[in-house]
C-alpha atoms as a printed R data frame, in Angstrom:
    type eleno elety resid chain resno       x       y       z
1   ATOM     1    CA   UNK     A     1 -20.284  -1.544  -8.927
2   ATOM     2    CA   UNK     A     2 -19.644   0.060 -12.352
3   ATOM     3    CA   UNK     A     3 -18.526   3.407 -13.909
4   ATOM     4    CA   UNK     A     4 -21.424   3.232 -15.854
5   ATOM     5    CA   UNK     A     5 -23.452   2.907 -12.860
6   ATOM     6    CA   UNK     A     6 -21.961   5.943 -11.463
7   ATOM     7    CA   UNK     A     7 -22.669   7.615 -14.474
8   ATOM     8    CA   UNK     A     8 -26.550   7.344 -13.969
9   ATOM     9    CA   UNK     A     9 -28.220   9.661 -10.533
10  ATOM    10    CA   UNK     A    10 -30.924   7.845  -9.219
11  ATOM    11    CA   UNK     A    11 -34.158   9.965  -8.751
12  ATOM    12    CA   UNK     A    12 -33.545  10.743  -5.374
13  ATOM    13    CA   UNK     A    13 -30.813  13.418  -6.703
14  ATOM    14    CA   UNK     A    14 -32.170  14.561  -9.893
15  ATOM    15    CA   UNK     A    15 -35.586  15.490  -7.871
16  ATOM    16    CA   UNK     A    16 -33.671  17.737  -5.366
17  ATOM    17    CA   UNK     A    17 -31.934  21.204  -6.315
18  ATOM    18    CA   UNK     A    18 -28.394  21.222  -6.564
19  ATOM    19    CA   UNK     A    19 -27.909  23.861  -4.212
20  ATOM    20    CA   UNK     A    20 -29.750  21.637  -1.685
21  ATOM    21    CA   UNK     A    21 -27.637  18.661  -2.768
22  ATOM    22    CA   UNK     A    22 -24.600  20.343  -2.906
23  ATOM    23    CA   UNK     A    23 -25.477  21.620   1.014
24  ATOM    24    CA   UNK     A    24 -25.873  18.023   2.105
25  ATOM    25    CA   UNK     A    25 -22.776  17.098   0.737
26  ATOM    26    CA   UNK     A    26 -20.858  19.514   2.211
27  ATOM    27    CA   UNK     A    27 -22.741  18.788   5.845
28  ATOM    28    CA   UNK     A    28 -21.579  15.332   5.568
29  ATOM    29    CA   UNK     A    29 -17.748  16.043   4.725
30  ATOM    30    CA   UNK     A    30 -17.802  18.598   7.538
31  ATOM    31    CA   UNK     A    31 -19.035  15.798   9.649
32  ATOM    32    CA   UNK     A    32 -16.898  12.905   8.748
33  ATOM    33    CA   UNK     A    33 -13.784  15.018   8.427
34  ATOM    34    CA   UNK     A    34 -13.381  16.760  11.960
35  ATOM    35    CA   UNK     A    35 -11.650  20.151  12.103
36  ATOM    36    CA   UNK     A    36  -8.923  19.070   9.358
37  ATOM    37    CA   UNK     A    37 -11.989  19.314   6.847
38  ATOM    38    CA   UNK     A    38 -13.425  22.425   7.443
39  ATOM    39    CA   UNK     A    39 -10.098  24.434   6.258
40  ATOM    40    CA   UNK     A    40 -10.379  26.092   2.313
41  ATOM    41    CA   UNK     A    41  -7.856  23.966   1.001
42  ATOM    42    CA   UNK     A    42  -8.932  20.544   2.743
43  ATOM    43    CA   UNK     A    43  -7.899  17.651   0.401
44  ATOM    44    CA   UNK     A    44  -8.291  13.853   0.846
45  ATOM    45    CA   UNK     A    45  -4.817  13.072  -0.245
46  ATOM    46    CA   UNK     A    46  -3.070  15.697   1.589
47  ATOM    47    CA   UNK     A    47  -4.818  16.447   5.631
48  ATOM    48    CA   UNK     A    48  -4.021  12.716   6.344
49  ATOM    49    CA   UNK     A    49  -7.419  11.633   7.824
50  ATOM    50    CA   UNK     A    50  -7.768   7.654   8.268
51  ATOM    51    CA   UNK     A    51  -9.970   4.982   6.065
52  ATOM    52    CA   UNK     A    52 -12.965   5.418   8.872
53  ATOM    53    CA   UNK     A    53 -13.232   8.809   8.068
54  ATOM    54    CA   UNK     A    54 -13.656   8.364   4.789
55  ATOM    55    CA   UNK     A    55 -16.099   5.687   4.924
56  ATOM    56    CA   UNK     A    56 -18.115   7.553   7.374
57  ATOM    57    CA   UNK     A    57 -18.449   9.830   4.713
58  ATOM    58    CA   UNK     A    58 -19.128   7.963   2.125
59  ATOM    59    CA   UNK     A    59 -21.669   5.773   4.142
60  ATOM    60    CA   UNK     A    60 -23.632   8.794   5.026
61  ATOM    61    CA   UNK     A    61 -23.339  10.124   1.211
62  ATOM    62    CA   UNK     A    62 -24.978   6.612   0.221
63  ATOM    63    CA   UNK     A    63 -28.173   6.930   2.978
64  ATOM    64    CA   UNK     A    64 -28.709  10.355   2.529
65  ATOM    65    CA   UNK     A    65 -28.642  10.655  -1.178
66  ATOM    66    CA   UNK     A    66 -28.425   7.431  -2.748
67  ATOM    67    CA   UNK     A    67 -25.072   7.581  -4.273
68  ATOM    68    CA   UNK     A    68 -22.519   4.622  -3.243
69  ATOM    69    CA   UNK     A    69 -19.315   6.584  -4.393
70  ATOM    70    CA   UNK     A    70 -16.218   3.919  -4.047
71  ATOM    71    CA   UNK     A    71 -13.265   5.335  -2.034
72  ATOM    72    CA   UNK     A    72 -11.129   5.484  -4.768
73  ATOM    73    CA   UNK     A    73 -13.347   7.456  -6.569
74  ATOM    74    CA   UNK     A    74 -13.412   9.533  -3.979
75  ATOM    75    CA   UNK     A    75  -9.853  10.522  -3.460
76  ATOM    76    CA   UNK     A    76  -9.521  11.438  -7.472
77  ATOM    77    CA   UNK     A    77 -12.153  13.763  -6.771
78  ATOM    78    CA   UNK     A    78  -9.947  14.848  -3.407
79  ATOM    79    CA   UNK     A    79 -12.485  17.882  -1.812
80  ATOM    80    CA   UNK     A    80 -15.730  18.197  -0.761
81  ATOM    81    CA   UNK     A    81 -16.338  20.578  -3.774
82  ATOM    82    CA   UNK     A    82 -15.902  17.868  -6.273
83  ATOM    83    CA   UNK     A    83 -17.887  15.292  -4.631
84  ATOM    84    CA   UNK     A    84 -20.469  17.600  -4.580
85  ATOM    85    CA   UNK     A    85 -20.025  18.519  -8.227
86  ATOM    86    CA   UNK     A    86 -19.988  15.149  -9.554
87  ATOM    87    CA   UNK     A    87 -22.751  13.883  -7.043
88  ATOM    88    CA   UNK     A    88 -25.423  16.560  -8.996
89  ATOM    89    CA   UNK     A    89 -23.744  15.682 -12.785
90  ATOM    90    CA   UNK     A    90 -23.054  11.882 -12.787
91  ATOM    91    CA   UNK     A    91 -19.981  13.272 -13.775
92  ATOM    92    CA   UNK     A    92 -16.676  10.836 -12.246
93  ATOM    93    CA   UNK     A    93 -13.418  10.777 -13.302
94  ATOM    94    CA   UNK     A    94 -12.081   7.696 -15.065
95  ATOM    95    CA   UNK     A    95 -10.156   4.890 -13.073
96  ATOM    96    CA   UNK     A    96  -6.856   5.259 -13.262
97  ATOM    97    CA   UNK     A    97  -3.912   3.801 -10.626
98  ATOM    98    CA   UNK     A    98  -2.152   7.434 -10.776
99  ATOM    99    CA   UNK     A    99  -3.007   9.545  -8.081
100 ATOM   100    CA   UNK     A   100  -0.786  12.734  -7.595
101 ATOM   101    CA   UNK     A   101   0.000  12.850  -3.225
102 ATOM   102    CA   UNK     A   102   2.314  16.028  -3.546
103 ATOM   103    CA   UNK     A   103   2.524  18.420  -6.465
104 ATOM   104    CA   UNK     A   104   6.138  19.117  -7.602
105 ATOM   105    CA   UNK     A   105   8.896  20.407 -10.490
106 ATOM   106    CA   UNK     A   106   9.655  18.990 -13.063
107 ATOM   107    CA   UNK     A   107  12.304  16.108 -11.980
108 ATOM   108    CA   UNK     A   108  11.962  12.434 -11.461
109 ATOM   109    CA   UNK     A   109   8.615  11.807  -9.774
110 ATOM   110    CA   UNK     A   110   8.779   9.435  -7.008
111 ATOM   111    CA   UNK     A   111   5.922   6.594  -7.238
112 ATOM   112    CA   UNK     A   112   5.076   5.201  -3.527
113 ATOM   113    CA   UNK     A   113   2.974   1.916  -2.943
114 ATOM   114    CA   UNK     A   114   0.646   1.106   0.191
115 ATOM   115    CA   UNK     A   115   0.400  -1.746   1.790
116 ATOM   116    CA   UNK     A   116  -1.983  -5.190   1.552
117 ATOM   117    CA   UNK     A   117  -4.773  -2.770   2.021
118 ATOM   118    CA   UNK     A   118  -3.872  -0.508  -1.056
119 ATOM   119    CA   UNK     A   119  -5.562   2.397  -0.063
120 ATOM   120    CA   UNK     A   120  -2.715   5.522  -0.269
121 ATOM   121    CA   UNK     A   121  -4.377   6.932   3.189
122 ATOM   122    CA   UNK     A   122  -1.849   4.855   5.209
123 ATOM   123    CA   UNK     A   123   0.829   6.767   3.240
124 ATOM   124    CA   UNK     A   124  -0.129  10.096   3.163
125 ATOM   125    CA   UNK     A   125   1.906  11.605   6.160
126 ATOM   126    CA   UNK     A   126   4.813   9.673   4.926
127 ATOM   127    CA   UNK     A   127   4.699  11.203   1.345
128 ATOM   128    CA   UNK     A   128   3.747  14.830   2.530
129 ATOM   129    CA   UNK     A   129   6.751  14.081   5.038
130 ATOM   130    CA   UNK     A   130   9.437  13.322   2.432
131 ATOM   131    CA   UNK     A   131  11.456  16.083   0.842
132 ATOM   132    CA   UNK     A   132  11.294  15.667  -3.097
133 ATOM   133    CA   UNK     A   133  11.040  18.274  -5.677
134 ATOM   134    CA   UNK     A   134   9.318  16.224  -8.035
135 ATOM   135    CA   UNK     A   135   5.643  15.288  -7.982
136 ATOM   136    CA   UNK     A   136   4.910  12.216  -5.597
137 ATOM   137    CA   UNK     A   137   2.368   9.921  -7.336
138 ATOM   138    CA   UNK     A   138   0.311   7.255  -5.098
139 ATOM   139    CA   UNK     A   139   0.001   3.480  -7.095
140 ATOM   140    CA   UNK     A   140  -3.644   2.616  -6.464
141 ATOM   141    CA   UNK     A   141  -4.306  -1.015  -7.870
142 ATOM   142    CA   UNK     A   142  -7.750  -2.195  -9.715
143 ATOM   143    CA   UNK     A   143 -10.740  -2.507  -7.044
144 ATOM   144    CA   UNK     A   144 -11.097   0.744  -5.084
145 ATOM   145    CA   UNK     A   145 -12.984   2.596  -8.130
146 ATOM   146    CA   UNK     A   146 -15.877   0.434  -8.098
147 ATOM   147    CA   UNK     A   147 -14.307  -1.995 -10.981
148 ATOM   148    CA   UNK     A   148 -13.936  -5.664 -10.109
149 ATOM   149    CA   UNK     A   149 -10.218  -6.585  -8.956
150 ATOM   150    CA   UNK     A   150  -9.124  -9.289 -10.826
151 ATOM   151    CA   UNK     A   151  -5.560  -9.335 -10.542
152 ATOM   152    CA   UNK     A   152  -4.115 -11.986  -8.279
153 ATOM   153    CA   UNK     A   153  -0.221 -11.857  -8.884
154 ATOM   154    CA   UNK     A   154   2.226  -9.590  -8.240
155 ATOM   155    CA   UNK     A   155   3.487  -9.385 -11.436
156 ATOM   156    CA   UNK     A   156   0.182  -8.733 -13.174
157 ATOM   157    CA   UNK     A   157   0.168  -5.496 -10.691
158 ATOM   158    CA   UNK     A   158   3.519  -4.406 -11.419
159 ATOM   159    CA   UNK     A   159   2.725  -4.674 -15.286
160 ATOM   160    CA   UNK     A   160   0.092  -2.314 -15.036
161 ATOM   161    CA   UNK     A   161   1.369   0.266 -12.593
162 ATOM   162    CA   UNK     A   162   4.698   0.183 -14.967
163 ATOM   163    CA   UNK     A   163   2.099   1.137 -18.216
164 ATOM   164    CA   UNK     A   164   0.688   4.013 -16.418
165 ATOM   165    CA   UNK     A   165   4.112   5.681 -15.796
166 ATOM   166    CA   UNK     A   166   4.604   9.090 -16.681
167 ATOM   167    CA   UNK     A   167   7.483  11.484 -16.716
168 ATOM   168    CA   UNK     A   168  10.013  11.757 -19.366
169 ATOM   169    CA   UNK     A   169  10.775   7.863 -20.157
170 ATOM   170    CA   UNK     A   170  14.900   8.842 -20.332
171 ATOM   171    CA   UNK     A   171  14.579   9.965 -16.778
172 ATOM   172    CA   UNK     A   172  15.250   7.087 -13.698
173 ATOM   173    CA   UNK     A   173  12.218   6.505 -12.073
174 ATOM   174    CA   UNK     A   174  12.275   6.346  -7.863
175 ATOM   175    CA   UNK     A   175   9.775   3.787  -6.323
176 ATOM   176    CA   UNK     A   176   9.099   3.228  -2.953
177 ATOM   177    CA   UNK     A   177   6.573   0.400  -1.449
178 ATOM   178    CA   UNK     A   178   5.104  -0.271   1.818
179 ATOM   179    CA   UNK     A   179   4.698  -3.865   3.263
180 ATOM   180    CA   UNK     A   180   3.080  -6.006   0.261
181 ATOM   181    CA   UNK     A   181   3.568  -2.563  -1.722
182 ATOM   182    CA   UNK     A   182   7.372  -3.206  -1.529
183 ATOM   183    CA   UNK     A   183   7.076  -6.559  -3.658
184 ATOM   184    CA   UNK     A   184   4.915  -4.284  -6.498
185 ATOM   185    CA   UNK     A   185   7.926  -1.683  -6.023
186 ATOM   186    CA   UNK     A   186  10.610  -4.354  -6.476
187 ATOM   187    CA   UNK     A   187   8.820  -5.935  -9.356
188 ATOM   188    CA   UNK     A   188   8.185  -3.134 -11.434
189 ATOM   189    CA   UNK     A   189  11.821  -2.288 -10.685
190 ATOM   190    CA   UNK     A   190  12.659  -5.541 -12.321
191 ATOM   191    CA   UNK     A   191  10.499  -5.160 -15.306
192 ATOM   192    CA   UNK     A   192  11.787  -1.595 -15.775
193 ATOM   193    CA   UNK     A   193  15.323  -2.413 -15.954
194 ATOM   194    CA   UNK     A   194  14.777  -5.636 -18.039
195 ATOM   195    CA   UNK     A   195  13.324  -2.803 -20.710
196 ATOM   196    CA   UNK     A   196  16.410  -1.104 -19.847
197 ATOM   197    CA   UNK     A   197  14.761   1.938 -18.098
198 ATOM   198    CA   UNK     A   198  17.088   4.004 -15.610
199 ATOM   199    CA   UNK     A   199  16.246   3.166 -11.917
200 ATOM   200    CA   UNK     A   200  16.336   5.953  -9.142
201 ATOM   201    CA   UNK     A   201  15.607   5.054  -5.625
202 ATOM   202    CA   UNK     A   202  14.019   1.351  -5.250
203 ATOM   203    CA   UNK     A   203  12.695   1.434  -1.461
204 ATOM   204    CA   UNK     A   204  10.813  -1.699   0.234
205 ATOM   205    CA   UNK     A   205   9.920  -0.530   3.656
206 ATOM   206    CA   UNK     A   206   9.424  -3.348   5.735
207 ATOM   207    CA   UNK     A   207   8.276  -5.799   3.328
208 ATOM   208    CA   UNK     A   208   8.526  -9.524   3.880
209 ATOM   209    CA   UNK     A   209   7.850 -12.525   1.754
210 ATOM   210    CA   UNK     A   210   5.983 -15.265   2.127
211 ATOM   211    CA   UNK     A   211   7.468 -18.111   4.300
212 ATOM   212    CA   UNK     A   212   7.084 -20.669   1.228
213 ATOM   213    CA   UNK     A   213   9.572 -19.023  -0.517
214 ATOM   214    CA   UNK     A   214  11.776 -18.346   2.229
215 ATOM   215    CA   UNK     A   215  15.365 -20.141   2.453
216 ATOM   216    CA   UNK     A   216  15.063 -23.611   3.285
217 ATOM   217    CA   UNK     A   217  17.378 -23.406   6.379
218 ATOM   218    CA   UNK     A   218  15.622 -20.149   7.738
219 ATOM   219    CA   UNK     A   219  12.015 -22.281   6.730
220 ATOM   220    CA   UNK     A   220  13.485 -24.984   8.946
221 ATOM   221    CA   UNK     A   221  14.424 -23.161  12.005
222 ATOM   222    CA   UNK     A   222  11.360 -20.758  12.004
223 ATOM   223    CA   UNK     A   223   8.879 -24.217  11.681
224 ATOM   224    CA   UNK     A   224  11.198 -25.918  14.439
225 ATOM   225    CA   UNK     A   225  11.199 -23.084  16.875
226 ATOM   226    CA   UNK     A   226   7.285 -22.519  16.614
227 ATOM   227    CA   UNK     A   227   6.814 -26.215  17.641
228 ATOM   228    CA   UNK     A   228   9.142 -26.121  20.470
229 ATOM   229    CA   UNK     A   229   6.919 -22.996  21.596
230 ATOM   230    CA   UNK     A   230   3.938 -24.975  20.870
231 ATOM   231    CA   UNK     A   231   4.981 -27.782  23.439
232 ATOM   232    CA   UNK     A   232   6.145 -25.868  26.064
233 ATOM   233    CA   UNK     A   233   2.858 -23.903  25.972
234 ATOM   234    CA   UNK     A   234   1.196 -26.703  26.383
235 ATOM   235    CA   UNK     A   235   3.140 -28.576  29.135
236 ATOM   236    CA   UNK     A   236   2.795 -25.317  31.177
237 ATOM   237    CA   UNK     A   237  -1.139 -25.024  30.730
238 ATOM   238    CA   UNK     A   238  -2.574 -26.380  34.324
239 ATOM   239    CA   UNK     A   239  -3.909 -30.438  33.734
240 ATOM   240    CA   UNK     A   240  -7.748 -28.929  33.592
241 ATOM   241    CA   UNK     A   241  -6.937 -26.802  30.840
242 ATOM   242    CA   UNK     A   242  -4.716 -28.592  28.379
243 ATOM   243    CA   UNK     A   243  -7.298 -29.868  26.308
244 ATOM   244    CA   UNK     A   244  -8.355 -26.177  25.425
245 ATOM   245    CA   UNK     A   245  -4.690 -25.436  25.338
246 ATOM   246    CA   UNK     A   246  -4.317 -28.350  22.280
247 ATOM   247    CA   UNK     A   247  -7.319 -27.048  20.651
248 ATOM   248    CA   UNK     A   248  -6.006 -23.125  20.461
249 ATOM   249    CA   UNK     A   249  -2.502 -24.427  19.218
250 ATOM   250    CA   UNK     A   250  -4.173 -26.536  16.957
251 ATOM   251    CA   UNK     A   251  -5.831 -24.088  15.253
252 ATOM   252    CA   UNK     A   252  -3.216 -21.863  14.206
253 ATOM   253    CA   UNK     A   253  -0.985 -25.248  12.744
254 ATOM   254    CA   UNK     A   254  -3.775 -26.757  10.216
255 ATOM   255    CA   UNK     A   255  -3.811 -22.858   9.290
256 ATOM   256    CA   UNK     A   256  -0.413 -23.125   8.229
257 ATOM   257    CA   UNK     A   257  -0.482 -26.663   6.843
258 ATOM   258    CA   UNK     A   258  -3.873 -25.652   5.075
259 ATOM   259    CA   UNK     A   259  -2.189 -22.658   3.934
260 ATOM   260    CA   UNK     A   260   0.951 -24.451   2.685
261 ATOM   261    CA   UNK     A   261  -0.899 -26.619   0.021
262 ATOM   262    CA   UNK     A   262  -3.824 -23.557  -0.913
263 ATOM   263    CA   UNK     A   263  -3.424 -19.635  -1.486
264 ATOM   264    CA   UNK     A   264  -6.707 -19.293   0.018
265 ATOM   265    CA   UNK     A   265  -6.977 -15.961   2.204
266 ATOM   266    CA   UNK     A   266  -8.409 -17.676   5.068
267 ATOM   267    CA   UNK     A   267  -5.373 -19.639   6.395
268 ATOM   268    CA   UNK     A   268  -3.191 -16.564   6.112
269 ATOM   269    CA   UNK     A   269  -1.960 -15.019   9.704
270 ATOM   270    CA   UNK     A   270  -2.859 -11.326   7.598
271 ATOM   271    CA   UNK     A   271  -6.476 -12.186   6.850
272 ATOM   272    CA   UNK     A   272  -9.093  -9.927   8.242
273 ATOM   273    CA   UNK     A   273 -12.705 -11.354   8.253
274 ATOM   274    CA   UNK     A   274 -14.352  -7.617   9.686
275 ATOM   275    CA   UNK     A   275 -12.638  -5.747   7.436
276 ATOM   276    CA   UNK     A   276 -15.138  -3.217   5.466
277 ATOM   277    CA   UNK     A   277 -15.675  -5.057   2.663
278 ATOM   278    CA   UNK     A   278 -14.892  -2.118   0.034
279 ATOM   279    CA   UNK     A   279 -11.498  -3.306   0.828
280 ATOM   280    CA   UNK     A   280 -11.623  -6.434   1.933
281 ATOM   281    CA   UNK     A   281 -11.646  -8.081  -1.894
282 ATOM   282    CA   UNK     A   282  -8.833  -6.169  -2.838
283 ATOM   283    CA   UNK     A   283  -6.794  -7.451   0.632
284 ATOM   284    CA   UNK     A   284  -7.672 -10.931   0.498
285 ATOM   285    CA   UNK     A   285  -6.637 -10.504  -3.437
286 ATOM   286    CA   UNK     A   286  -2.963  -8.835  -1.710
287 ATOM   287    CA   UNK     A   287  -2.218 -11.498   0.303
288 ATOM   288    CA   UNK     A   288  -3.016 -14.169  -2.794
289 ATOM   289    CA   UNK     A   289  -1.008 -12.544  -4.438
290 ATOM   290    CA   UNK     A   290   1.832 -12.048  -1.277
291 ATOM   291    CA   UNK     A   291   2.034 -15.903  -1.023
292 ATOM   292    CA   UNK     A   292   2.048 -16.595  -4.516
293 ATOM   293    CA   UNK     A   293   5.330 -14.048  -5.317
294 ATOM   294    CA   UNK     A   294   8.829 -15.140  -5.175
295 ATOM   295    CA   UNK     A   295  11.566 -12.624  -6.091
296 ATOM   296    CA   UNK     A   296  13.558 -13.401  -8.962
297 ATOM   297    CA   UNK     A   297  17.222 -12.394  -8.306
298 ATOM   298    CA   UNK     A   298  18.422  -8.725  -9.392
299 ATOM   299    CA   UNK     A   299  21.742  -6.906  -9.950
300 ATOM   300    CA   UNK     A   300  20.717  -3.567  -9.266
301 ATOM   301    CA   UNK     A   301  20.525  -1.452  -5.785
302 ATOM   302    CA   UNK     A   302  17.229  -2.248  -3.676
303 ATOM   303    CA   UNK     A   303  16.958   0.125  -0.335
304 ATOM   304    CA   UNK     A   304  15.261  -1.941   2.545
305 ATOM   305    CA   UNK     A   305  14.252   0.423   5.463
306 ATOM   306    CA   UNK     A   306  13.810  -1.662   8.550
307 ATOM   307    CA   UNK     A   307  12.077  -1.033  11.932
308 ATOM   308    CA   UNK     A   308  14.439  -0.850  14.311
309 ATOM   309    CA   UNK     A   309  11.791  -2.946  16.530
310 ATOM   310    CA   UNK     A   310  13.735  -5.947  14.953
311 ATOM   311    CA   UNK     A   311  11.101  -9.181  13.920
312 ATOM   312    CA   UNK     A   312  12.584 -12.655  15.219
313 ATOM   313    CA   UNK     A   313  15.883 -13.590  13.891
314 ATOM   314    CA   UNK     A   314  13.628 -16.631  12.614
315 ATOM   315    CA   UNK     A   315  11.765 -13.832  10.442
316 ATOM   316    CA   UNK     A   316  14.704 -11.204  10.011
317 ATOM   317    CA   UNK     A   317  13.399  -9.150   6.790
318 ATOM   318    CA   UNK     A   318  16.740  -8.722   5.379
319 ATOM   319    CA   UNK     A   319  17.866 -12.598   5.335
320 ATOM   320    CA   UNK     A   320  14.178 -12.927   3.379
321 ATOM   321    CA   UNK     A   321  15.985 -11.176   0.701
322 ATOM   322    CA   UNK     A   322  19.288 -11.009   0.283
323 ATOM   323    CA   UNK     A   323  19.260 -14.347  -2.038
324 ATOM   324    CA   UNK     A   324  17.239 -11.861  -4.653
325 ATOM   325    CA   UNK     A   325  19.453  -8.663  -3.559
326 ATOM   326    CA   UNK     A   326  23.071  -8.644  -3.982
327 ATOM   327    CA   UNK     A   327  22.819  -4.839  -3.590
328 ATOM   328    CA   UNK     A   328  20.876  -4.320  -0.554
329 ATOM   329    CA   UNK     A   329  21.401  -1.781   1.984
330 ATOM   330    CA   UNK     A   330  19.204  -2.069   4.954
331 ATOM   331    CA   UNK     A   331  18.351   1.443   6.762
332 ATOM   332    CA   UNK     A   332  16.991   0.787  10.838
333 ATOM   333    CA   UNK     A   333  13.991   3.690  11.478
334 ATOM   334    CA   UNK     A   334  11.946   3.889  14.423
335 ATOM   335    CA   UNK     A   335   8.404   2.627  14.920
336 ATOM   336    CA   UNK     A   336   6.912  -0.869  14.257
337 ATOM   337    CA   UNK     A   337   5.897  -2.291  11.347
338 ATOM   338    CA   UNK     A   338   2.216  -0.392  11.735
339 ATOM   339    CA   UNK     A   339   3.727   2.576  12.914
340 ATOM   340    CA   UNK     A   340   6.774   3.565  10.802
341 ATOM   341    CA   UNK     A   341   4.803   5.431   8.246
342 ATOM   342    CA   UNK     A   342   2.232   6.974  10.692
343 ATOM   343    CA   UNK     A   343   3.522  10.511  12.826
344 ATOM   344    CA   UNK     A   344   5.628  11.051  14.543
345 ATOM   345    CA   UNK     A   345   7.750   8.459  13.184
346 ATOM   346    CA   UNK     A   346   7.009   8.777   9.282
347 ATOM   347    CA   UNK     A   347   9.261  12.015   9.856
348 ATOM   348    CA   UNK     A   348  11.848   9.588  10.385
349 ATOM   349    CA   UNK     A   349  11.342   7.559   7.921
350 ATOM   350    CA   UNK     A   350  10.652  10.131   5.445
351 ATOM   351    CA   UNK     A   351  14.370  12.151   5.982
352 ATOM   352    CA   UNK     A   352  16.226   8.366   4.942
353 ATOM   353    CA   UNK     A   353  14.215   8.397   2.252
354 ATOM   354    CA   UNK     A   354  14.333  12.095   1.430
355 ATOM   355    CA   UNK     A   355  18.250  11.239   1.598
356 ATOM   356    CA   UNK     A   356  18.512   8.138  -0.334
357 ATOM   357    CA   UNK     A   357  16.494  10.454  -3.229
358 ATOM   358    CA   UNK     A   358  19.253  13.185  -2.891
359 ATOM   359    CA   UNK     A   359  22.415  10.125  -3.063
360 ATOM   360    CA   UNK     A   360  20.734   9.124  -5.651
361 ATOM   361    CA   UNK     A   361  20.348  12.035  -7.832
362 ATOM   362    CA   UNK     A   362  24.383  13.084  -7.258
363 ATOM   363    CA   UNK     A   363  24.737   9.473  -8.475
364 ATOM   364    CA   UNK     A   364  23.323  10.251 -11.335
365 ATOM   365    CA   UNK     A   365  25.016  13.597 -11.966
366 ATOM   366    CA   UNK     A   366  28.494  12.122 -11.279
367 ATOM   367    CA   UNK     A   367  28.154   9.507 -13.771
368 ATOM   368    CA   UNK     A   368  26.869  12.304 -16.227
369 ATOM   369    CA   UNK     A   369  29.769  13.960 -15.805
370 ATOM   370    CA   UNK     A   370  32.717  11.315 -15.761
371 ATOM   371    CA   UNK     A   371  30.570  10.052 -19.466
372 ATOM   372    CA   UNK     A   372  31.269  13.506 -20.793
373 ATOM   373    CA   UNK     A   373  34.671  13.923 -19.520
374 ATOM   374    CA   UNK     A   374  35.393   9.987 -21.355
């Protein structure tokens, strides 16, 4: 769906009075959002409700009043109020991938990137968690505002997040990405400092790559151990049932030979065929775009924080990338992959963070002062 189409109230709206309109609007949000809504200051990016919430919301916007508002549209506008006031003007604010998670001074802003779903939601307790005095700025890519995602690389994200940054371009710039958000993170971090920008904090937390571009030896043992597995799953499965046995491992190893010759979403372990389908184009575009990147070596410091619930030495996150990393210091936090950024472990997460921001800012101030010393 268009802007434009925003732009235009269908009859159903226009015909009712705004005070009636704005009434619904505010029943709906009450509804969706539980208790965390109905407080004076409630905000989408900052009470940390989840994506069903939201959709709830929206869905019932859509049947009651005949306005299909797309979620990202929805967080710029942040309150009930908003929603309300755009819903009787047509008026919506233009796409953009900025949106501001935590208000702060005047220093470095930190940028932070969600994961394959892109949706800054799964984010929001970690950013309100981490102690910055800057402003903390979600990345939002294209297909959340109602504008058709077309971007299927990595790069072509990073490109674009890297033209929308603000701040004062003489200042370092801190970005932090979850999951699939960690390969925009590193990315723009290599664009930035081939344009010779000053890098803050780069932070992947718990991002992988894809195994096609893993190390061959790692490629090998990983494909060798899932076969032995395979086999001995089968030899155990009772004589009746080995057929079905075959047919279940089967299915999972054309997925990965299928996968290995196509970046079709399909064949990928990370595909999700229920998912809503407001974000379903812009995952399946994620994980494209996931098996498609391969890091190109850097020389500057990358910060990989690392669930302590360690993945498979066959899978081990940190041998994934320290070919592209001579500079890599891995930080253990608690919770899984799902649950690191989610309470009560995004507190956790949040202080290394908070403290790599801090190390890196005396960095900075050191070398300011041994230059004007020289």
């Amino acid at each position: 769906m268009s802007n434009e189409q925003l732009d235009t109230p269908p009859a159903t709206v226009t015909d009712e009075p705004s005070a009636s309109v704005r009434e619904t609007v505010f029943g709906i949000w009450h509804r969706a959002m539980g208790p965390k809504g109905r407080h004076p200051t409630a905000d989408l990016c900052q009470m940390g409700v989840g994506v069903k919430r939201l959709f709830r919301m929206l869905d019932e916007i859509e049947q009651t009043l005949g306005k299909k508002i797309p979620p990202g549209t929805a967080l710029r506008l942040r309150n009930a109020e908003a929603i309300a006031d755009a819903v009787v003007t047509g008026r919506w604010p233009a796409p953009s991938p900025l949106l501001l998670l935590k208000d702060g001074d005047d220093r470095p802003p930190l940028y932070m990137i969600a994961g394959g779903h892109r949706i800054v939601l799964e984010i929001i307790a970690l950013s309100q968690a981490t102690q910055h005095g800057g402003k903390t700025w979600g990345l939002q890519a294209p297909g959340l505002e109602g504008e058709t995602p077309e971007m299927q690389t990595v790069e072509e994200m990073a490109a674009l997040f890297v033209e929308h940054l603000g701040g004062d371009p003489d200042e370092p710039v801190n970005i932090v990405g979850y999951s699939f958000g960690g390969e925009i993170a590193f990315e723009m971090a290599r664009l930035l400092h081939a344009r010779n920008r000053k890098l803050g904090l780069i932070g992947l937390i718990d991002t992988g790559i894809a195994e096609r571009h893993w190390p061959l030896p790692m490629r090998l043992r990983y494909l060798a151990n899932g076969t032995l597995s395979r086999v001995r799953t089968l030899t155990r499965a009772p004589a009746g049932g080995r057929v079905e046995a075959l047919r279940s491992l089967m299915r999972p190893f054309i997925n990965r030979v299928m996968g290995a010759f196509s970046y079709d979403p399909t064949f990928s372990e990370s595909y999700e065929p229920e998912l809503d389908p407001r974000i379903k184009v812009v995952k399946d575009l994620a994980i494209q775009a996931h098996e498609r990147y391969a890091p190109r070596p850097v020389d500057f410091p990358v910060v990989l924080f690392k669930s302590r619930r360690a993945h498979s030495d066959l899978a081990d996150r940190v041998k994934m990338w320290r070919p592209s990393v001579r500079k890599l210091e891995v930080v253990e936090v608690d919770g899984s992959h799902t649950t690191m950024v989610l309470p009560p472990h995004a507190h956790g997460l949040a202080a290394e963070i908070s403290a790599r921001l801090v190390q890196s800012a005396a960095h900075r101030e050191a070398a300011t002062r041994q230059a004007a010393q020289a």
